[in-house]
DOPA-841542 format. One record per residue (C-alpha): residue in three letters; x, y negated, z negated. Coordinates in Angstrom, 2 decimals. Example, Ala and Ser with C-alpha at 12.3 -4.5 7.8 and 13.67 -1.06 7.14 Angstrom:
<rs>
(r Ala,(12.30,4.50,-7.80))
(r Ser,(13.67,1.06,-7.14))
</rs>
This chain:
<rs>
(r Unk,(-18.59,72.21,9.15))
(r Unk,(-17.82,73.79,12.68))
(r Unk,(-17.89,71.47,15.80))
(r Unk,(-19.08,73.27,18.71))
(r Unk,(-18.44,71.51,22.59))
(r Unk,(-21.30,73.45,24.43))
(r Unk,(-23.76,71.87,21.82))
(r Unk,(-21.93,68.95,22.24))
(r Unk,(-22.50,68.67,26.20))
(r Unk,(-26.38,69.61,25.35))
(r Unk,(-26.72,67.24,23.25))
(r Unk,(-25.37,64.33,24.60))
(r Unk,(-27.41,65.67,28.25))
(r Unk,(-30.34,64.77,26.34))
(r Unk,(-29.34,61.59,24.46))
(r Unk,(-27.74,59.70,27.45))
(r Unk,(-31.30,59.39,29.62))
(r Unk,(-33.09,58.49,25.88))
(r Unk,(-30.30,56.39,25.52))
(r Unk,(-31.02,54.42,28.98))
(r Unk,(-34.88,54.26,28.07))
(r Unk,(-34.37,52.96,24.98))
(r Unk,(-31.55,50.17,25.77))
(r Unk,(-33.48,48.89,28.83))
(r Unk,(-36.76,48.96,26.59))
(r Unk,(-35.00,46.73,23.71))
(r Unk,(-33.72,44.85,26.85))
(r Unk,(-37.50,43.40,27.24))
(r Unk,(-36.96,42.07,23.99))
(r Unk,(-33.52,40.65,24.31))
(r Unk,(-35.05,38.89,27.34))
(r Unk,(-38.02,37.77,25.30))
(r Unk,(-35.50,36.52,22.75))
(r Unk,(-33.11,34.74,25.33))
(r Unk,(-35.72,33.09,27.37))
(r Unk,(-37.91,31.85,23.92))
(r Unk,(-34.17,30.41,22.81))
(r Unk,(-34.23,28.44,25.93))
(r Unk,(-36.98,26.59,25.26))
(r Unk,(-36.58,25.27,21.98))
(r Unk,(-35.23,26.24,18.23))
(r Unk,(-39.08,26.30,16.91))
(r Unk,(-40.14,29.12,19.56))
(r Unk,(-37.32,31.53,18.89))
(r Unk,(-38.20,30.91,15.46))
(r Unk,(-41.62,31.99,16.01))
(r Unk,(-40.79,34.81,17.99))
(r Unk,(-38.66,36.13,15.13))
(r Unk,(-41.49,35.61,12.73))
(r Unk,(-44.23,36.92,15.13))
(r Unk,(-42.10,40.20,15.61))
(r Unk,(-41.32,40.23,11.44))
(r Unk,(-45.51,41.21,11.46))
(r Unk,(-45.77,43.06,14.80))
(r Unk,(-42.49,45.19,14.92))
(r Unk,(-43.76,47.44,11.85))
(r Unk,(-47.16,47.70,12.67))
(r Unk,(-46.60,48.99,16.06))
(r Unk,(-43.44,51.13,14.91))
(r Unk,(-44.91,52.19,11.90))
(r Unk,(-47.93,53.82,14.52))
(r Unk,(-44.90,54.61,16.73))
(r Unk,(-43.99,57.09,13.96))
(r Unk,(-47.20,58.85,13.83))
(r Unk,(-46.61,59.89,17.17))
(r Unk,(-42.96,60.86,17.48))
(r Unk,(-44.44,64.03,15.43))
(r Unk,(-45.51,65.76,18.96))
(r Unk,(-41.69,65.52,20.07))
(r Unk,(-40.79,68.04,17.03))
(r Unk,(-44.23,70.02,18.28))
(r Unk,(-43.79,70.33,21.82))
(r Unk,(-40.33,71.27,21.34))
(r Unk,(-41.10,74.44,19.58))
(r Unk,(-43.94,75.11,21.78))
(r Unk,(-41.20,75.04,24.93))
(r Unk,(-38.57,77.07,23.07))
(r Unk,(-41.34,79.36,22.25))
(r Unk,(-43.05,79.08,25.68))
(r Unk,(-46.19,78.29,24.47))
(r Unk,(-47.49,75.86,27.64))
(r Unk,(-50.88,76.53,26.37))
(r Unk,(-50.49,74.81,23.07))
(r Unk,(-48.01,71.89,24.38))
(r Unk,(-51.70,71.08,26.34))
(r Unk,(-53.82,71.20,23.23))
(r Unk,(-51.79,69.42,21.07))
(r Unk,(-51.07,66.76,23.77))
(r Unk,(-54.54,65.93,24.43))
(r Unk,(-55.11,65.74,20.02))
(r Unk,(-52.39,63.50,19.98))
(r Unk,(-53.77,60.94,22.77))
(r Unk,(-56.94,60.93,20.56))
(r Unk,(-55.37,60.30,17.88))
(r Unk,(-53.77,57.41,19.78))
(r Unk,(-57.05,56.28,20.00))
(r Unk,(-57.97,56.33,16.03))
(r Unk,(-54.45,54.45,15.57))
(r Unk,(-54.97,51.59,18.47))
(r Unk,(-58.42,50.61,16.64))
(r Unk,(-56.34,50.79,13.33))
(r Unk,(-53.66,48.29,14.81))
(r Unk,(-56.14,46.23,16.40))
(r Unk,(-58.07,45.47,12.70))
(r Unk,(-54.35,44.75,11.04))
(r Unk,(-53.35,42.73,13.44))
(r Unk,(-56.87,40.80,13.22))
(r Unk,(-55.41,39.77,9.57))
(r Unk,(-51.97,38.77,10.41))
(r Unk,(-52.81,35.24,9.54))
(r Unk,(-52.93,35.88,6.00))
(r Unk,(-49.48,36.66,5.22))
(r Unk,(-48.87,33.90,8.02))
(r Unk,(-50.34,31.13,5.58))
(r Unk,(-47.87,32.58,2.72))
(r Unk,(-44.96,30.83,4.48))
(r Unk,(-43.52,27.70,4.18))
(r Unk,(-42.88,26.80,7.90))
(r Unk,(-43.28,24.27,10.60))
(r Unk,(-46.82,23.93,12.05))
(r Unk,(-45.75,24.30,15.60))
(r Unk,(-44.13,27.79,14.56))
(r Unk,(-47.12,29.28,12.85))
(r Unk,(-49.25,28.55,15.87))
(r Unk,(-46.67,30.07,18.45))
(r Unk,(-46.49,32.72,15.86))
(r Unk,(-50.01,33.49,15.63))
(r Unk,(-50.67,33.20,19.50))
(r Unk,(-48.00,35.65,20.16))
(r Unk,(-49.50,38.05,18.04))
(r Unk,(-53.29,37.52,19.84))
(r Unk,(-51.90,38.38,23.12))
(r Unk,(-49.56,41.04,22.51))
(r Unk,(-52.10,43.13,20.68))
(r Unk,(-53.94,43.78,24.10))
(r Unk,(-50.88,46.16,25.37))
(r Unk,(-51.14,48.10,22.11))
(r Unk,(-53.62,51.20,23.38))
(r Unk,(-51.91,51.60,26.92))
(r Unk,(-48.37,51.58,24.61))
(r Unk,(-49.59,54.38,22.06))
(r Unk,(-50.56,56.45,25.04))
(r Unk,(-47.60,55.74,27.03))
(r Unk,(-45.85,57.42,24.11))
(r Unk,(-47.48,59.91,23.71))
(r Unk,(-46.76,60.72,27.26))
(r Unk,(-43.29,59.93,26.52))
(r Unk,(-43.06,62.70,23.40))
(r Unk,(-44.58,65.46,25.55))
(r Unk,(-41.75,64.93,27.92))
(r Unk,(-38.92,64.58,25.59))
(r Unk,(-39.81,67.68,23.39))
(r Unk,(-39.68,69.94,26.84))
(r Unk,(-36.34,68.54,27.24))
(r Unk,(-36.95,66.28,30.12))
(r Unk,(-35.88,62.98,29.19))
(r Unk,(-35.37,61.14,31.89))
(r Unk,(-38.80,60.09,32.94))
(r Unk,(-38.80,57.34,29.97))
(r Unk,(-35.59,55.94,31.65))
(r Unk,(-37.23,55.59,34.99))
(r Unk,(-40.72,53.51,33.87))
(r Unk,(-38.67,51.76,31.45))
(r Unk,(-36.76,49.86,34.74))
(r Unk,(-40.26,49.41,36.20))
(r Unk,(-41.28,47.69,32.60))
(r Unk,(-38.08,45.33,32.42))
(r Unk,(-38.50,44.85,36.31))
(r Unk,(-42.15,43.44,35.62))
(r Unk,(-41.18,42.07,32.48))
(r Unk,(-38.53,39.43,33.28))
(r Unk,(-40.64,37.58,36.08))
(r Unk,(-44.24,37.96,33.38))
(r Unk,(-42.29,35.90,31.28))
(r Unk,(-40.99,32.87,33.71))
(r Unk,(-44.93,32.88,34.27))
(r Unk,(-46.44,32.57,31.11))
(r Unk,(-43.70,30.94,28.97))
(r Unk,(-43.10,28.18,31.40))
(r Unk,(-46.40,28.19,33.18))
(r Unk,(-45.58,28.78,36.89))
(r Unk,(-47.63,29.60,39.75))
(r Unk,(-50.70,27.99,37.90))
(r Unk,(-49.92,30.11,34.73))
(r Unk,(-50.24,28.16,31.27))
(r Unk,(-47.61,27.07,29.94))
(r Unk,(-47.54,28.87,26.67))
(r Unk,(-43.96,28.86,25.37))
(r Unk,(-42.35,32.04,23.43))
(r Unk,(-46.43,32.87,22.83))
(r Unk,(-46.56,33.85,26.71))
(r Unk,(-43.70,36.99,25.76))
(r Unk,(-46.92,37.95,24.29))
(r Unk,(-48.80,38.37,27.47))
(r Unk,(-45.95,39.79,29.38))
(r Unk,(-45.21,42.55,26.84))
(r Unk,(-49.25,43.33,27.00))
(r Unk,(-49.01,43.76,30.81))
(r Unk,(-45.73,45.22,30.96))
(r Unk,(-47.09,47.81,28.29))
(r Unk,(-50.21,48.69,31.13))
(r Unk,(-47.90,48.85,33.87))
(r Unk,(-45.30,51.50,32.06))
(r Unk,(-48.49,53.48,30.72))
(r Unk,(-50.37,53.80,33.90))
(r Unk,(-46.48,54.86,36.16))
(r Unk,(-45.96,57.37,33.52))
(r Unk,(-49.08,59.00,33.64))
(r Unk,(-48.72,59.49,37.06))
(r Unk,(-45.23,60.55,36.76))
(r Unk,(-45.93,63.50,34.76))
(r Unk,(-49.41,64.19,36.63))
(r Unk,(-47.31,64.82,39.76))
(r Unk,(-44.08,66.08,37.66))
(r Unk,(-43.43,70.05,38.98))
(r Unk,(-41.14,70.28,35.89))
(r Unk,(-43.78,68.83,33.71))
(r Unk,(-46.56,70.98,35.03))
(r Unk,(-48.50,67.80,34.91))
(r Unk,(-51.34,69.57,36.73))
(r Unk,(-51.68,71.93,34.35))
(r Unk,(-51.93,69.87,31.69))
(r Unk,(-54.58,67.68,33.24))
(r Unk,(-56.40,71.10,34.58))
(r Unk,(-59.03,70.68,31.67))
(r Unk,(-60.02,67.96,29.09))
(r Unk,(-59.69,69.88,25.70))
(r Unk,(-62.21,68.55,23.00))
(r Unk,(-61.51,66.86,20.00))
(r Unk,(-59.87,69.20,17.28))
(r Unk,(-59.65,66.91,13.99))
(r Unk,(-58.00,69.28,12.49))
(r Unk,(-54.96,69.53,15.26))
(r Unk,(-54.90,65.67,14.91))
(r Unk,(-55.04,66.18,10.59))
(r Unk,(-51.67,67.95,11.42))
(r Unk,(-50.15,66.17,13.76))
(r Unk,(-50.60,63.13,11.85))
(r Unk,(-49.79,64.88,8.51))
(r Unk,(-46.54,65.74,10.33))
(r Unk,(-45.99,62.13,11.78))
(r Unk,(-47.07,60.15,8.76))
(r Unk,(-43.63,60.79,6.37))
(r Unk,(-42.01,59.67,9.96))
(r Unk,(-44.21,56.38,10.04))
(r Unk,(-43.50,55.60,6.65))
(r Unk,(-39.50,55.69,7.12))
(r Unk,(-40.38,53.71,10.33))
(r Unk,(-42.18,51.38,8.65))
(r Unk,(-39.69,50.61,5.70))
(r Unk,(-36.56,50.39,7.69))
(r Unk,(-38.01,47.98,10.48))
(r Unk,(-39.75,45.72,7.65))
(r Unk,(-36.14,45.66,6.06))
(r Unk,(-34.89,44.24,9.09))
(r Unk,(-38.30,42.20,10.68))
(r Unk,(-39.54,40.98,7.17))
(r Unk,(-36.06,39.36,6.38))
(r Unk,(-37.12,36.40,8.41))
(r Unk,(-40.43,35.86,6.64))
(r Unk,(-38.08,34.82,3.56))
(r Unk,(-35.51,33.19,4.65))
(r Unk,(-37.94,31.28,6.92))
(r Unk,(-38.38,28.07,3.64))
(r Unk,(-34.50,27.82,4.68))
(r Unk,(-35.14,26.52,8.12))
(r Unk,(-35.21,27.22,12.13))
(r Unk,(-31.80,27.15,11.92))
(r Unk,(-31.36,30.34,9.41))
(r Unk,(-34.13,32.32,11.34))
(r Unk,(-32.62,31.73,14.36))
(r Unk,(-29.09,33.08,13.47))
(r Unk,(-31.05,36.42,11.83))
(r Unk,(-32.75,37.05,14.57))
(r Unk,(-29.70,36.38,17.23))
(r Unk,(-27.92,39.21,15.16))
(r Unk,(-30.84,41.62,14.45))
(r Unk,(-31.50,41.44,17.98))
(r Unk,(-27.60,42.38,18.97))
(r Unk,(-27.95,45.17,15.88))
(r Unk,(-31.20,46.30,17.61))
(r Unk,(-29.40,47.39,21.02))
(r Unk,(-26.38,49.04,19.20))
(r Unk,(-28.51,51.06,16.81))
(r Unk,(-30.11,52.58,20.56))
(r Unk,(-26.76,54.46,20.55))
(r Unk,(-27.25,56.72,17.11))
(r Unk,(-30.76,56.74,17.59))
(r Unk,(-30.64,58.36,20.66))
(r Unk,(-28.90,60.94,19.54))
(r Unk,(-31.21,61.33,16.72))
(r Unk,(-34.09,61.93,19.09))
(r Unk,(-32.00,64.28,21.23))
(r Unk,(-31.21,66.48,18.09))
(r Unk,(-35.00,66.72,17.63))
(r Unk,(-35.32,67.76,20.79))
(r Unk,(-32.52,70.60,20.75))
(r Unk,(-33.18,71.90,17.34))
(r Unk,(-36.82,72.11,18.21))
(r Unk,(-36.47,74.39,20.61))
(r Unk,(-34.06,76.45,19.18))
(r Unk,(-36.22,76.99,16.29))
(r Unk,(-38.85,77.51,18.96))
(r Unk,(-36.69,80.71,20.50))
(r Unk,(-36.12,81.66,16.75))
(r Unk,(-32.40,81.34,17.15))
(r Unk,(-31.11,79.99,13.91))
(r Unk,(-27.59,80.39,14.18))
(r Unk,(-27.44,77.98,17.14))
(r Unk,(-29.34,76.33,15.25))
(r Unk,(-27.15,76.05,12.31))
(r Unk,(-24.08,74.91,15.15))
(r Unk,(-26.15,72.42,16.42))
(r Unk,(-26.61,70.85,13.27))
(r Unk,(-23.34,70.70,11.95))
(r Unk,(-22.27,69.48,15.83))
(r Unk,(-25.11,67.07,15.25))
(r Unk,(-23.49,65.69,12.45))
(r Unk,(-20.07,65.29,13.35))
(r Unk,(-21.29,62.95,16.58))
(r Unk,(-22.66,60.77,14.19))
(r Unk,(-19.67,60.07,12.74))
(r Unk,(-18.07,59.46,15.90))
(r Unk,(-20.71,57.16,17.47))
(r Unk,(-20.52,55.03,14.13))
(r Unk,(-17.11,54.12,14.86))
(r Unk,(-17.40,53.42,18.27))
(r Unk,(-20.72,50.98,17.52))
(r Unk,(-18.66,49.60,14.94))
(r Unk,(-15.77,48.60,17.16))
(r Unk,(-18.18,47.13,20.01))
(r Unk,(-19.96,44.97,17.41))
(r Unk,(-16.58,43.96,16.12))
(r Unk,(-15.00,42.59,18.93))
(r Unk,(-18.09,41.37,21.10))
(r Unk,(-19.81,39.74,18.25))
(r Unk,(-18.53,36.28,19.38))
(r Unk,(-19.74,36.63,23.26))
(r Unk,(-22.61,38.35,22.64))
(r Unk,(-23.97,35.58,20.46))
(r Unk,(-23.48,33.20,22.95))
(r Unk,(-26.00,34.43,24.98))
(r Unk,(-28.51,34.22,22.57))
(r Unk,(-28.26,29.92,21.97))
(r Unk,(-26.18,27.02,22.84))
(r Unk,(-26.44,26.12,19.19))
(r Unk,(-22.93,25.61,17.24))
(r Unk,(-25.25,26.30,14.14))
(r Unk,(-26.82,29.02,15.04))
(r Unk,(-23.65,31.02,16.50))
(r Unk,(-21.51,30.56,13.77))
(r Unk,(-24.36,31.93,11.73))
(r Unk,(-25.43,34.64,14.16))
(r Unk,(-22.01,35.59,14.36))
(r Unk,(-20.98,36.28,10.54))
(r Unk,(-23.99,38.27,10.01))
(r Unk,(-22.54,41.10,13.22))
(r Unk,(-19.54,41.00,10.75))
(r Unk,(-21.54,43.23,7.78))
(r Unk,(-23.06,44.81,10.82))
(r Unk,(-20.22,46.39,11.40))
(r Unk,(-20.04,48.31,7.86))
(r Unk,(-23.32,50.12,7.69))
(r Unk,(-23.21,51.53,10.81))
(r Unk,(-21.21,55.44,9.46))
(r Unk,(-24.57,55.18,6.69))
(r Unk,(-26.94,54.20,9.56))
(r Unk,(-25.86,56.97,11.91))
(r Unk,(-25.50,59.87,9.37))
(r Unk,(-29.28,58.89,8.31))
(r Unk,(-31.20,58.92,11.54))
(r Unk,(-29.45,62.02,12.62))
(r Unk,(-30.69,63.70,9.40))
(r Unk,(-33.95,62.51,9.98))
(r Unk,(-33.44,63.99,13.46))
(r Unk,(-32.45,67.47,12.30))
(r Unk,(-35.43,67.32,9.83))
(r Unk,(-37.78,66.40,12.72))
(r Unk,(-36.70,69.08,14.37))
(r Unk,(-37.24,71.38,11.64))
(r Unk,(-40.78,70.15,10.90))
(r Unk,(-39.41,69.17,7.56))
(r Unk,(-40.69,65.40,7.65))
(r Unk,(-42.28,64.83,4.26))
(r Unk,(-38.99,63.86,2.39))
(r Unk,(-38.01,61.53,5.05))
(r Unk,(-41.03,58.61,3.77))
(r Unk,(-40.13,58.42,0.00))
(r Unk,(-36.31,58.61,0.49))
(r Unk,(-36.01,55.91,2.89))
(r Unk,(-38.87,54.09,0.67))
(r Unk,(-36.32,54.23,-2.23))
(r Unk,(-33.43,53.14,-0.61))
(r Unk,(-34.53,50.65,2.08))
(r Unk,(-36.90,48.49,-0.22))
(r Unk,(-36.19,49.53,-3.90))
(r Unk,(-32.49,49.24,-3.50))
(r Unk,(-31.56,47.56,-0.18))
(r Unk,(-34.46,44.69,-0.22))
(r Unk,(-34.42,44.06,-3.81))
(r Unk,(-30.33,43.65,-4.10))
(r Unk,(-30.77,41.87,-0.92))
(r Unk,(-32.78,39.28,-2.09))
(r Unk,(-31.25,38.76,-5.13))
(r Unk,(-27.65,38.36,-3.47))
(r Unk,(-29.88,35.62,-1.03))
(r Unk,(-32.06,33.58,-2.32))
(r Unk,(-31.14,33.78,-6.31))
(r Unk,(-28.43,32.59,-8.08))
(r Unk,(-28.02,35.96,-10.73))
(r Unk,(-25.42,37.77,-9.19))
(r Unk,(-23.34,34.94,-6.83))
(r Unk,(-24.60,31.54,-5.99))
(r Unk,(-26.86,32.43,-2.85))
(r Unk,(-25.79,33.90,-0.48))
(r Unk,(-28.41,33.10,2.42))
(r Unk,(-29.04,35.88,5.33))
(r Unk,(-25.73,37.27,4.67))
(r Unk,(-26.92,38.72,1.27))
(r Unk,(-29.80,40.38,2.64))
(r Unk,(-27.21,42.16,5.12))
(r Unk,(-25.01,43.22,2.60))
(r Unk,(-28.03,44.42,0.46))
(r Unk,(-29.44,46.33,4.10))
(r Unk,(-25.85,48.43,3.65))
(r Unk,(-26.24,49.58,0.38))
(r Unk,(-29.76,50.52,1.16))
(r Unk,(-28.77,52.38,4.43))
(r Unk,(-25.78,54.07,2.20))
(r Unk,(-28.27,55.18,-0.24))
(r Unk,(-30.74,56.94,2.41))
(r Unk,(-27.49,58.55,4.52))
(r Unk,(-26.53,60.73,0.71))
(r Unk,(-29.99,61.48,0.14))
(r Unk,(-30.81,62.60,3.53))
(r Unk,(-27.73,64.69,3.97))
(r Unk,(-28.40,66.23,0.78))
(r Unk,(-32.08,66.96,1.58))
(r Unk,(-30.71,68.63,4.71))
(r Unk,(-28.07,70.67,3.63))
(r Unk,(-30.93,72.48,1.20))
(r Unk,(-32.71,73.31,4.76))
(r Unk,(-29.55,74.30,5.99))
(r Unk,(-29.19,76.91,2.97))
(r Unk,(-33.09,77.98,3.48))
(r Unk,(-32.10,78.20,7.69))
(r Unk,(-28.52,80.74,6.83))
(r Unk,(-30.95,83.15,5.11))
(r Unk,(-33.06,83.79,7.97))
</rs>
């Protein structure tokens, strides 16, 4: 494996703006998670369950989309402008078709909702949230799709810049609507709900005229002429993106669907999950952000047909991965007491929150080696093994071992959260050899070219 410092420098140029977007994104819900905590055990509870149906409904449709990075990025190695247009303009349709989609699951969420044993106040926060949020979701869908374009000409810092206007509009949305100010209601950890729906409006409508007015972005161009629906350009964009939905949509319901179980055990137990999936959320920004950036560069070298960079890149690729593991590692390590503590003021809760950043700490090498495979396969336009590997090893391996080692009594008496967390790092180990494996046959197919 060769290590190569000018891929190195291009890579991390793209990663540390993606890397700013996506931290001060997750930072809206960090706030969300802090100020609901403030209020009372019973709404951070509900948040955490809320975001256990929301998080992989909106990621999963997240996924569909991040297909166009991988696109565009060949387009603009390629310079094909004309085509970044057309299949921009299929994939904000197709935006469309997958808004309407989220709207109707959403419309059920209180199905699975009546499944669980919990505390009537929580299930109506829960639901609440859930009806209010669900009014961001088309402005969100297009403001990635705006977002995608952008990254996969390798211009990534626009996200950074309407992310700050997002958190900036964010924070004060909140004070309104979960503690009723200015003649607001008072609506508790529900009203993160309305602020994330306006914040998503605001971030949509500043990026679109970001890249409208964007030289580098030829936003003009783009905008020049409404092109008219092509289903089969959005067939193949969403043929692309689906594999990448599907690993979206098993990894974040490994994580968001953890509370939905463990919820019979109490606010308590919920609260502690959440506290440390939240902290695990901001530190997994770092190796996904590299992931995306490896997208971006591999796409365009395979764009400009170069395939021995390409090759370099991906073994550079790689080798980062490894690095950033152990540096996420350490961080988690030795901050895992302080950065609990800003989560709650309850003894319970931190002690809790606090041994669950512990196992944290060990899948982060899997974690890191698998999204930048998956990045490298984006990149490639390879996407199709990504869904059933990750399927395999997130719920068939990780979930199942993980609730065993929880809430049974077959392997060790249970275990609680912590034994879904050790079962989420054999899953993540699992995916990490599979994926690696799956790339190094594209690597073979790439040497021959």
């Amino acid at each position: 494996m060769t290590f190569n410092i000018l891929e190195t420098r291009n890579l991390i140029k793209l990663a540390v703006p993606v890397f700013l977007a996506q931290v001060t994104q997750i930072l809206m819900g960090v706030v969300d998670t802090m100020m609901a905590g403030q209020v009372s055990p019973y709404d951070l509870a509900a948040l955490a369950i809320a975001l256990g149906i929301w998080n992989p409904v909106l990621l999963a449709l997240i996924g569909v989309l991040l297909a166009l990075t991988g696109i565009v990025a060949q387009h603009w190695g390629a310079k094909q402008f004309e085509s970044i247009r057309q299949d921009f303009f299929q994939a904000l349709y197709l935006s469309v078709w997958l808004a309407i989609f989220g709207y109707v699951v959403i419309g059920f969420a209180h199905i699975p909702l009546n499944y669980i044993k919990m505390e009537p106040e929580v299930f109506e926060l829960s639901l609440a949230y859930l009806d209010y949020v669900v009014w961001g979701l088309p402005a969100f869908l297009a403001f990635c799709v705006l977002r995608n374009m952008s990254e996969g000409m390798a211009y990534t810092k626009p996200a950074v810049y309407i992310a700050m206007i997002g958190l900036a509009v964010n924070i004060p949305a909140n004070y309104l609507f979960i503690y009723g100010e200015f003649g607001m209601p008072k609506l508790g950890s529900a009203g993160c709900g309305v602020a994330t729906a306006i914040v998503n409006w605001v971030m949509a409508i500043s990026l679109f005229i970001y890249v409208y007015y964007s030289k580098r972005l030829k936003g003009r161009f783009l905008f020049k002429k409404i092109e008219p629906l092509n289903f089969a350009v959005q067939f193949q964009i969403f043929k692309l993106g689906f594999p990448i939905a599907l690993a979206y949509f098993f990894e974040v319901t490994l994580f968001a669907c953890i509370p939905l179980f463990i919820a019979p055990l109490g606010a308590i137990a919920v609260s502690g999950h959440q506290v440390a999936a939240s902290v695990s959320t901001i530190l997994f920004m770092v190796p996904l952000s590299l992931s995306m950036a490896i997208c971006i560069r591999v796409g365009n070298l395979m764009g400009q047909q170069n395939y021995k960079k390409v090759t370099t890149c991906i073994h550079t690729s790689l080798a980062l991965a490894v690095i950033v593991s152990a540096f996420v590692a350490l961080i988690t390590y030795l901050g895992r007491e302080f950065i609990s503590g800003l989560y709650s003021d309850s003894p319970e809760v931190l002690a809790l929150a606090t041994s669950i950043l512990i196992y944290a700490c060990f899948y982060q090498l899997p974690d890191a080696l698998q999204v930048a495979s998956t990045g490298v396969l984006r990149g490639l336009k390879h996407t199709k093994p990504i869904s059933y590997i990750t399927f395999i090893s997130y719920w068939l391996v990780g979930f199942s071992l993980g609730y065993i080692l929880a809430l049974t009594d077959y392997i060790t008496p249970a275990m609680g959260p912590q034994g879904f967390w050790l079962g989420i790092i054999v899953g993540l180990s699992c995916a990490a050899v599979l994926l690696v494996l799956t790339l190094r046959r594209q690597l073979e197919k790439i040497t021959l070219l």
